[in-house]
N, C-alpha and C positions, 0 to 999 in steps of 0.2 A: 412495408418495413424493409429498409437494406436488409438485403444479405450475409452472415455472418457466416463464415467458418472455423470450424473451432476443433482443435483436435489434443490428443489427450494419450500418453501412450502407458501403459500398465508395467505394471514391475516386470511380469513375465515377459511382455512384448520390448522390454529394453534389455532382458539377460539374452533375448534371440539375438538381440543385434551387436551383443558384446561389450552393452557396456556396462561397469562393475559401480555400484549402488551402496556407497559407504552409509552404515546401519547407526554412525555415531556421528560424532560436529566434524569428521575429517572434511578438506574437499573432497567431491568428486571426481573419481581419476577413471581414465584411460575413454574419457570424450570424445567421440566421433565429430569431428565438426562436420556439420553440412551448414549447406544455403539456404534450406528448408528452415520452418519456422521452427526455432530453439524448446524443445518440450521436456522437460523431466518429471516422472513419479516415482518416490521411495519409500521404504518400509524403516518409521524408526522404532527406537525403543517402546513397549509397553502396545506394538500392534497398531499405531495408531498412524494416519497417514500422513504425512505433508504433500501439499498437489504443488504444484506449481508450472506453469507454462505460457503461453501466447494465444492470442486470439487475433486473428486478421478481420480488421473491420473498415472499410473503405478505405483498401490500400494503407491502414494504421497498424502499426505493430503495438498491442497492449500486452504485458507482461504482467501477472500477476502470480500472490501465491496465497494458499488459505491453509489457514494454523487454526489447533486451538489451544486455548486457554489455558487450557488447564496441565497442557505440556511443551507450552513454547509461550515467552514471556518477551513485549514489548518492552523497551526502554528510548530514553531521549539522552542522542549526545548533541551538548552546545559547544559553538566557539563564540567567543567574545568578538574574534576578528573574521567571524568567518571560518566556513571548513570547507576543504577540499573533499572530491570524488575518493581519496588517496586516503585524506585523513581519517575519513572514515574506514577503509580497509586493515588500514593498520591492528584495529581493533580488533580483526576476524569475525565480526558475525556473519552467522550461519545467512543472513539476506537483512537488506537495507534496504529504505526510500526516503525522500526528501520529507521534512515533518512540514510545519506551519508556514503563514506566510511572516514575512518578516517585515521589518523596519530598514531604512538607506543603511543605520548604523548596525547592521544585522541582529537587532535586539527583538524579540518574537512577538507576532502580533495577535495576541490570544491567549489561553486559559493552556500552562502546558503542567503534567505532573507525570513526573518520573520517580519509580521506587518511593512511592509512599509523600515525595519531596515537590512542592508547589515553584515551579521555576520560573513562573509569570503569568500577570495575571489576567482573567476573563474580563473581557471587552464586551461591550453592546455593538452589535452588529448584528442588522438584518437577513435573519433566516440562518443566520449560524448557527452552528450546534456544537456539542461535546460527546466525542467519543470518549469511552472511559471503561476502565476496566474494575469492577469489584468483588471479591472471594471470589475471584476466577472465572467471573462471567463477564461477557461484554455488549453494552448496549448504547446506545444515541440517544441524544436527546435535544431536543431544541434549548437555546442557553435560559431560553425565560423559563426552562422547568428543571434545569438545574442544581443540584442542591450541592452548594460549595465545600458545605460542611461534612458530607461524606468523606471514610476511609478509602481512598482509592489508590490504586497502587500505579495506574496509568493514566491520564486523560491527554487528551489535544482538541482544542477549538478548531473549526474551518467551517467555513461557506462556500456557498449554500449548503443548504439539506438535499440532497437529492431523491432520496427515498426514506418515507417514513412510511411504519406499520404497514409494508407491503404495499404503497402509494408511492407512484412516482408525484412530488413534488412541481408546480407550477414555478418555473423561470422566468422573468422577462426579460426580454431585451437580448436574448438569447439567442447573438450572430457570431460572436467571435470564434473563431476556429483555432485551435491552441493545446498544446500536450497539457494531459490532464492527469491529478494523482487523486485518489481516492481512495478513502477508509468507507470498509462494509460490513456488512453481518450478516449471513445466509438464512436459510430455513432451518438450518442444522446449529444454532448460534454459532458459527465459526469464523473466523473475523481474515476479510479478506484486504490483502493489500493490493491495488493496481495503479497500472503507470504507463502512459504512453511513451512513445520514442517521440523527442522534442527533432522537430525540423520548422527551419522557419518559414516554410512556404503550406505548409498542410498543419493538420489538428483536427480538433475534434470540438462541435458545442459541446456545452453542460447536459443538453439535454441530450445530446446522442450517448453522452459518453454513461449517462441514467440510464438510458435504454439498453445500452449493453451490459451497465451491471446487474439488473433487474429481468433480464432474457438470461442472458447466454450464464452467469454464474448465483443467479438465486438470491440474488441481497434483496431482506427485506428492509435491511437500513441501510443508508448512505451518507455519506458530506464530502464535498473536496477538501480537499490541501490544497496549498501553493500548487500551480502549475504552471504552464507554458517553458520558458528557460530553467527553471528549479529542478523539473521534473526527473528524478533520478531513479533509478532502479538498478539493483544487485542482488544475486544469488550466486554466493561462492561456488567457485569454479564452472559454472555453467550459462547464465545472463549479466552482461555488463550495461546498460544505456545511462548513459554518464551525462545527459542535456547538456547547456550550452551556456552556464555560467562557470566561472571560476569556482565562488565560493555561495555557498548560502548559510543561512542561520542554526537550524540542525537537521537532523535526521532521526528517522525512527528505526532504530535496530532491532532485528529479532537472533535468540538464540534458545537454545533449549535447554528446557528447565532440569 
């Protein structure tokens, strides 16, 4: 198995180094920059934790954050013509990634529901699945076990499945090397976002990038999202990796409930 390094810094171990840990949606202020790999851990309301940091995996910078449910709440912003890294800022949420894949005319390719609201709809495609969130739990499912007609308050379609019931998933044809984004769900159900940094000369397979959700951060469930150029990742005032298109179709916002 490649080598992984993975590190992780604690509330106390960032008030040593001075930096100040806002406890509400503020940014983050008075950030140390270094060249070392970008880590934050905070303390929000009701005790509960938000993680969020980087994992170095074959010279790849993956950025990830793990929320849960039941106090930090997904949503889908569209643009008709496309949105920007920017457009989406405007909006302040507390952290962003690129959502579904798309269509040339940025029309989404898959099953998306936002706030209760059905934005487009599920496709047949091979090994795809639906993340989806229901009375505050979140779970994957393959789309043939899908049930359309539930109350959901979140879903997104992506392929493949990577990990199902603590099973990495069978890939084939699995050479491409490419920034990869990924929705997950741990041992603790807590729903993780990750995102590579898009460079057009390196990436990651599907399957590496399974194996590092499924080692280094506990997803018993997986599926990608759009990757390669798409690949985007933001957490206010702290992580910015903005890939290598203009625009894409939407984004998956998180803020706190």
């Amino acid at each position: 198995m490649k080598q992984m390094k993975r590190s992780l810094l604690t509330l106390s171990a960032l008030t040593l180094l001075g930096l100040v840990v806002a406890t509400t949606g503020t940014p983050l202020e008075r950030i140390v920059q270094k060249e070392t790999t970008p880590i934050v851990s905070r303390k929000i309301p009701s005790q509960q934790d938000l993680k969020a940091g980087t994992i170095k995996y074959q010279n790849e910078n993956i950025h990830y954050i793990t929320i849960n449910p039941e106090h930090f709440k997904l949503e889908l912003f569209l643009g008709n013509n496309g949105l920007t890294f920017e457009d989406v800022q405007k909006k302040n949420p507390l952290a962003f990634v690129n959502g579904s894949f798309f269509n040339e005319d940025f029309s989404p390719h898959g099953l998306l529901i936002s706030s209760y609201k059905k934005l487009s709809n599920k496709i047949k495609k091979s090994n795809s699945g639906v993340f989806f969130i229901e009375d505050e739990k979140a779970d994957i499912k393959y789309d043939r076990r899908f049930n359309e007609s539930g109350d959901y308050q979140f879903a997104i379609q992506g392929y493949p499945v990577l990990i199902y019931n603590n099973q990495l998933q069978k890939i084939s044809n699995d050479t491409r090397k490419t920034a990869r984004t990924v929705l997950g769900i741990d041992q603790n159900s807590e729903i993780i976002l990750a995102s590579s940094e898009y460079s057009y000369l390196k990436g990651l397979t599907l399957t590496e990038m399974a194996n590092l959700m499924h080692t280094e951060l506990n997803c018993e469930k997986a599926v990608n999202l759009d990757g390669g150029s798409s690949s985007q990742f933001y957490l206010r005032g702290r992580i910015e990796s903005k890939g290598g298109k203009d625009k894409i179709s939407n984004y998956i916002l998180i803020s706190k409930k």
